[in-house]
Structures are given as structure tokens and as C-alpha cells.
N, C-alpha and C positions, 0 to 999 in steps of 0.2 A: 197470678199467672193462670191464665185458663187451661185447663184441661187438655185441651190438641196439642197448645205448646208446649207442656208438660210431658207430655207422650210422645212428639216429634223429639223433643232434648234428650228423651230415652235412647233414642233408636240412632241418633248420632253417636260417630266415635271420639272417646274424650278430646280429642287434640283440638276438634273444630271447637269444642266450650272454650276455651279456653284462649283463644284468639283475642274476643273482643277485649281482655282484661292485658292481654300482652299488648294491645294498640294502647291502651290508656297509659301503659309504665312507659313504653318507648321514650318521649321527652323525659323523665325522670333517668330512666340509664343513659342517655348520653349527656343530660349534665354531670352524672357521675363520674364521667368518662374523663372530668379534668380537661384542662386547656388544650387548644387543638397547637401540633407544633406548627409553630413559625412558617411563613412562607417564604420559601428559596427559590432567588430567582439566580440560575447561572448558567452560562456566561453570560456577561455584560457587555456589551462593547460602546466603547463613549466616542460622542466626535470627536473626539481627541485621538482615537484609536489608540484608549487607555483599556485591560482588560480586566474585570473582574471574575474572581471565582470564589464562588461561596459552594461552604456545603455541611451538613447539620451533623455532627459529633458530639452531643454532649457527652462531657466527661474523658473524651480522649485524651492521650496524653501528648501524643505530637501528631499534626496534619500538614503536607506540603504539598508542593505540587511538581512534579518533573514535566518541563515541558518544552517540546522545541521553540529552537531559541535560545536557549538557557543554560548555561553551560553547568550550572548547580541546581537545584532542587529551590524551588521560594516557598521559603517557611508564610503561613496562614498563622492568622489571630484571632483567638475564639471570642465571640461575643457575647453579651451576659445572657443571650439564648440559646448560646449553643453553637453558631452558626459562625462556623471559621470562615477568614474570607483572606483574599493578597489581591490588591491592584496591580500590575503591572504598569511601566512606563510606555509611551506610546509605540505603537508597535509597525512595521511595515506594513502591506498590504500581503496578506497571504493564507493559509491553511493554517493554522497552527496544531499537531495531535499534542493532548497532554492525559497524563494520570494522575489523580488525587491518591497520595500516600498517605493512609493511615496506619498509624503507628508500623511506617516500613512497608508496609501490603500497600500494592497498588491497585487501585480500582477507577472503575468508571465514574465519571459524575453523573449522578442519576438523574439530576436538572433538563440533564442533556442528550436532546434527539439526536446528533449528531455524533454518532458511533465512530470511532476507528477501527473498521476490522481486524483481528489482527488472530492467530490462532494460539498465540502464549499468553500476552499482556494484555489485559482490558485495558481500555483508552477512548478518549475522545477528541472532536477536535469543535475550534473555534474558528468561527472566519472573519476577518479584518476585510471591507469589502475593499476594493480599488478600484481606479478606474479602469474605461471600456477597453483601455491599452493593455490591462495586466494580460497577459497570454491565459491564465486559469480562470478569469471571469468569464462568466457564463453573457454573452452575447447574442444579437440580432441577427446572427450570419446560418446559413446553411450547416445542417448540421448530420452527420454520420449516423451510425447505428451500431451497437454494441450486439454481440452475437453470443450467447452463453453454450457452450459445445460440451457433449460428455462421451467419453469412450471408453473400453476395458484397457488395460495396457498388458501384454502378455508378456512385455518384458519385465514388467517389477509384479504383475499380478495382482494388481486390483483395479477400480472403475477410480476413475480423474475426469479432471475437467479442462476448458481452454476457454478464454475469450478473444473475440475477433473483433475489433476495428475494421468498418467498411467506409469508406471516404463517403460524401454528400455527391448526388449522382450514379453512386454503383448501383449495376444493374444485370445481376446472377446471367438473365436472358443475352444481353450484349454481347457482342464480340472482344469489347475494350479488356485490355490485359494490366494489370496494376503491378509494380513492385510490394516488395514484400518484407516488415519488419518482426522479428521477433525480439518480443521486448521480454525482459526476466525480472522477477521480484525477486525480494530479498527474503532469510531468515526470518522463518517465524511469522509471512506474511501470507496469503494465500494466492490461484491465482486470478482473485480480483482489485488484488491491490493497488495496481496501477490504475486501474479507472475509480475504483472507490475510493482512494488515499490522492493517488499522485493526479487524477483526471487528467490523464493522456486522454481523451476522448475529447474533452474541449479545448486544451491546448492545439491538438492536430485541427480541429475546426479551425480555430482562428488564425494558425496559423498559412491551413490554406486557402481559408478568404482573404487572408493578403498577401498571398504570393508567395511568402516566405519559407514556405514547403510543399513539393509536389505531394498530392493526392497517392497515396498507397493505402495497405491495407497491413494492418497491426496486428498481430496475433503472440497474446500472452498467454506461456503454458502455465502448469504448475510443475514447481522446480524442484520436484522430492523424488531424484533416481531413487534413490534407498530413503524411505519413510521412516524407520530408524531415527534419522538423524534429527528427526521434529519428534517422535513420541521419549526424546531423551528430554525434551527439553531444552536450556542454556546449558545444562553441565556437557553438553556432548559438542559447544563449542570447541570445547579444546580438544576433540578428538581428531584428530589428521587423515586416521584412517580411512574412519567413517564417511569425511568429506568427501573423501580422494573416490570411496565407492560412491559416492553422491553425483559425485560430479560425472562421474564416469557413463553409470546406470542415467541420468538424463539424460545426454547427450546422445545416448542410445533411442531413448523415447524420441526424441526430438528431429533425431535423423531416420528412424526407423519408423513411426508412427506418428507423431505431429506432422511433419510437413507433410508426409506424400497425402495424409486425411485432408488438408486446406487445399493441396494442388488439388485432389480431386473435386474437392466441394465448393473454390471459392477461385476467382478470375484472377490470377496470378500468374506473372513470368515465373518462368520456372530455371533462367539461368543465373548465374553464381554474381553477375554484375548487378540483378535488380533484389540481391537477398541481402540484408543487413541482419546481424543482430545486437543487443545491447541491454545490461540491467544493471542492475543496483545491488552493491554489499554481496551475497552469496551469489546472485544472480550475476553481478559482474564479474566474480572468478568462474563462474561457467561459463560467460560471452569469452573471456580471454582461454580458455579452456577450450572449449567446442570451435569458436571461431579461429583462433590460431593453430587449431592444429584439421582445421577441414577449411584451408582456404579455398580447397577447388568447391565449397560451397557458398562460401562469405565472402564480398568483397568488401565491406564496411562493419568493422566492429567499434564500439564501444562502450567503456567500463566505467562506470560510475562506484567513488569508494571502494574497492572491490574488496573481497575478504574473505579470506580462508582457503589462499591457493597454494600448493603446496612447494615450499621453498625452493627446494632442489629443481632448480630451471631447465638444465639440462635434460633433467629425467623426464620433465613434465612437459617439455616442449624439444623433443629430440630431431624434429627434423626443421626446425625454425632458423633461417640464417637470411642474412640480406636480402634474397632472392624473394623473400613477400615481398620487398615495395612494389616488385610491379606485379603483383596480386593486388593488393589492398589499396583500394580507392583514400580510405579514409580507417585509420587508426588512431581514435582518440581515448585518453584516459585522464578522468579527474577526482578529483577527492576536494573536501573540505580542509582549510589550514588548522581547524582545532578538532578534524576527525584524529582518530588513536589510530585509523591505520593507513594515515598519511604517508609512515615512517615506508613498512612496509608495499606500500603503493610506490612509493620515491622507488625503493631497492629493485624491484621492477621494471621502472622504468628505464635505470641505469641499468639494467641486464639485458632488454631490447635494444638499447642504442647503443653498445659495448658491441652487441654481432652486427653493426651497421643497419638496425633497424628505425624508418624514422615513428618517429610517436607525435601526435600533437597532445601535448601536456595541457592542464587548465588547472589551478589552485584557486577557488572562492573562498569567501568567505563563510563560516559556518561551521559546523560537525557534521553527524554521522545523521542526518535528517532529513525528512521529506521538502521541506523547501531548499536543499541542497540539488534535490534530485529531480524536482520540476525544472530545478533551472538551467540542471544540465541536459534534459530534454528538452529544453526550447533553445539550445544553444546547439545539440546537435540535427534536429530535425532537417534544418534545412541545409547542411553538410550532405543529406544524403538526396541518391539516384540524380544528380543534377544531370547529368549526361543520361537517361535515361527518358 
């Protein structure tokens, strides 16, 4: 060692000696390092439109997967790496969200870019593509603009959000005037649910490049009158009370600050013939909720699954008798034949048509699930503003 270098190595602080000896061990600590794990590839989807889901648990004790579609949980089988996996049988063309259950606890698949939003249950989804026919596939055609809006509400007291549905062609500057849908999410979803989960955004595309729904304009709130009822969690499903101020404190957002913020901001009729509203699970006992009891606001309601509306019909709908039908353009309500709240949806129904009220009914097939609730949005879209 010459001398300078000697004398430069002095004047250095130890960390930099000591580099050139940590680059020589580096390949030595990552053979140490032991075998890399296995690569997981998930979901699968086969042309068969067979679905795989794998995901790496050594050592667990039970893995499954809950997944629309399914009316039980499909147990996984662990491989001598570790790597649980269930094929499914071939599957429709659709969405499908699911959660990997480990040992009980549901979680995300980590495989998988494809998030289901959801603000209690981590979840993800898989997609079976179909063809250019399916109403949810993403096609060739003209296409809309999603609007993300944030406001204070000074009736529950904190900042919320909204998203707006503008059709292909709208244009803020125009004179052209649009009908107006408000659409409702369900429990525990947020409100981006319907364009991230359900993609109302491209269903309405497709369906008004062929005709089969007039061009309006969608605006999904968030459906938390009383916030309460989401930082409870599931246990605060069975609370009635809590609903009943849920449902109440929205309605008030929705009539007192959601719409007149869109009248002002966005090209919308503003009478009761071109206003629909309609949602899914909690979001559909608030469409029946708000919209049956302010028909001089809504001439089209409807309620997909709907859940957690408060039994007592009299009390909860007191001035409701025959005399809607000629309010309401269009009052439809449907459920799934192996949703749980079928039962309750039926006893409803039979309570509107008992005061001469008419309902159009719909039973599909399926549960409590997001391709229950795409499909009853492409079934009702083009029920609405015909005469408009």
C-alpha cells in the first residue's frame, strides 16, 4: 500500500472501508438466504372459462375461498410447496369478487391487481371475458366520463364524496338538458362502488350506443346518513335503529345537498318525471325509503335485494296508498332466489300490492351478489325516461 493511500484510507469514515468487503459477501448471503418461494400465479382463467386460485400458506391449517357464484365457500388444496389452489367449473362470462379464507380470516389475493373495493372485507375480483354482447364489456363505442365530487355535509358533519356519470356528447357549455339517475350502493361499499365493482359506467355506454337506454346522467352518492352505522362494522347489521337514523339522515343529504350541488353544477332536468333513483342491498331500502315517500321528487324507483328496511310498513311509509300509480312511471323491485332476503323482499311486496299498489317484480337467479346487480341494472336502464 503506498503511502497517499494509506493516508487517504485514514481520513475516510469507517463505513466507506468497509463496502468493498460487503460487495464480495453479497452472493454468499443470498445463497444463505435458502430457496426463493414458489411462483404464484393467480387467478387463472382457462378457455374453458375454468378458474384458478392459488395462493402460498405454508403450514396453514384450513384455506378457502368465498366467492360470487357460490353459494358455500370452495375448500383449496395445499401443494407440497405450500401453494393452495381450487379450480372451479367453467364459469359464465362476468365479474366475479372473491376472498381467500385463511384459517376463517378473509383476505385479498395478493397475486391479484384486481381489487374489490370494499371498506370492511378485503376482496378481489376475477374476470371471465365474454363477448362484445355482454353489457359489462368494455367495447368500441363512445364513451362517458366519470366525475369524482367532494363536498362538507352540514347535515351529518363531515367532508363525503359523489360520483357523476356524464353520457358520450355532454357538454357543461350546451343548452341540452339530461334526465337524472341516482344510483345507491350497498353496506360496507363506498361511493365508488358502482363504477369500480358494478361498472355502471360501461354498461350505460353500451347500452346507449344501441339504443337500449336514453343518454342521462348518473350520480352515485355516498349512503352513510349516520356513519355510525359503518364504523360499527357487521354487528350493527342487526341494529334497526341505527338504520332507520341511516336511512333518514341520507335522505336528507340527498334531498338537501346532493341534488340541488348537481342541479347547479351539471345539465339536468330538474322535474320529478326525468329524476329516477335506485340501488342495491342498504342502498335499495333507501331508493324504497326516499323514493316512496318523496314521490313529488321521483317518478321511477327501483330496488335491487333491498335490506334492512324497517318492517313496520305503516309507520315507515304513512302516506303511501294506491294514489302513486299515477306518480310512478315505473316501480320495479328484485332480488335473487337464493338471496336470505328474498323472504323479506316478498313480505314487501305483498304489502304494496295489498294498498293497490302495482310493483313490477323480477326473481333471477343467484344471491346477494354483484352479477345479480349488474344484471338488474341492464334490465332496468332502459325502463327509464322513455317518454322523456
Amino acid at each position: 500500500m503506498s503511502w497517499s493511500y494509506a493516508l487517504r484510507a485514514r481520513q475516510l469514515p469507517a463505513r466507506f472501508l468497509v463496502l468493498p468487503f460487503l460487495w464480495m459477501m453479497i452472493p454468499g448471503l443470498m445463497f444463505a438466504q435458502g430457496p426463493c418461494p414458489p411462483h404464484v400465479v393467480s387467478p387463472e382463467v382457462g378457455p374453458d372459462h375454468r378458474v384458478t386460485i392459488r395462493f402460498l400458506a405454508p403450514g396453514a391449517k384450513q384455506v378457502s375461498v368465498a366467492m360470487e357464484g357460490f353459494l358455500q365457500p370452495l375448500p383449496m388444496t395445499e401443494g407440497p410447496d405450500g401453494v393452495w389452489s381450487v379450480t372451479t367449473d367453467p364459469l359464465a362470462p362476468e365479474y366475479y369478487g372473491y376472498s381467500i379464507l385463511l384459517d376463517g380470516v378473509p383476505r385479498s389475493d395478493p397475486e391479484n391487481p384486481l381489487v374489490k373495493p370494499n371498506l370492511l372485507t378485503a376482496g378481489s375480483m376475477v374476470h371471465v371475458p365474454g363477448p362484445p354482447s355482454t353489457p359489462w364489456e368494455m367495447n368500441d363505442v363512445p364513451h362517458g366520463v366519470v366525475h369524482h365530487e367532494y363536498y362538507h355535509s352540514k347535515i351529518v358533519g363531515d367532508n363525503r364524496d359523489f360520483y357523476v356519470y356524464t353520457p358520450p356528447g355532454y357538454n357543461p357549455a350546451a343548452k341540452k338538458l339530461y334526465p337524472v339517475l341516482y344510483l345507491l350502493h350497498g353496506y360496507s361499499d363506498g361511493a365508488d362502488a358502482w363504477t369500480a365493482v358494478g361498472r355502471a359506467n360501461v354498461i350505460l355506454d353500451n347500452l346507449i350506443d344501441q339504443g337500449k337506454a336514453k343518454p342521462m346522467i348518473v350520480v352515485m352518492p355516498l349512503g352513510y346518513g349516520a356513519p355510525a352505522v359503518l364504523a360499527g362494522g357487521w354487528a350493527h347489521v342487526g341494529n334497526p335503529a341505527l338504520f332507520q337514523e341511516n336511512y333518514e339522515k341520507f335522505g336528507d343529504t340527498l334531498l338537501a345537498e346532493v341534488i340541488p350541488r348537481v342541479q347547479r353544477e351539471y345539465r339536468v332536468k330538474t322535474d320529478r318525471g326525468s329524476r329516477a333513483i335506485a340501488g342495491l342491498s342498504m342502498g335499495g331500502a333507501e331508493t324504497l325509503y326516499v323514493g316512496l315517500n318523496h314521490l313529488d321528487q321521483f317518478a321511477y324507483v327501483g330496488a335491487f335485494s333491498s335490506g334492512g328496511l324497517n318492517s313496520d310498513y305503516a309507520k315507515t311509509f304513512p302516506k303511501l296508498d294506491a294514489s302513486a300509480n299515477s306518480k310512478l312511471r315505473v316501480l320495479w323491485m328484485s332480488v335473487g332466489k337464493d338471496d336470505r332476503l328474498l323472504g323479506p323482499n316478498q313480505r314487501f311486496r305483498d304489502w304494496l300490492q295489498g294498498k293497490g299498489i302495482h310493483v313490477e317484480w323480477v326473481e333471477t337467479p343467484g344471491a346477494h351478489w354483484w352479477p345479480v346487480w349488474r344484471g338488474n341494472l341492464v334490465s332496468l336502464l332502459p325502463q327509464l325516461f322513455r317518454g322523456n
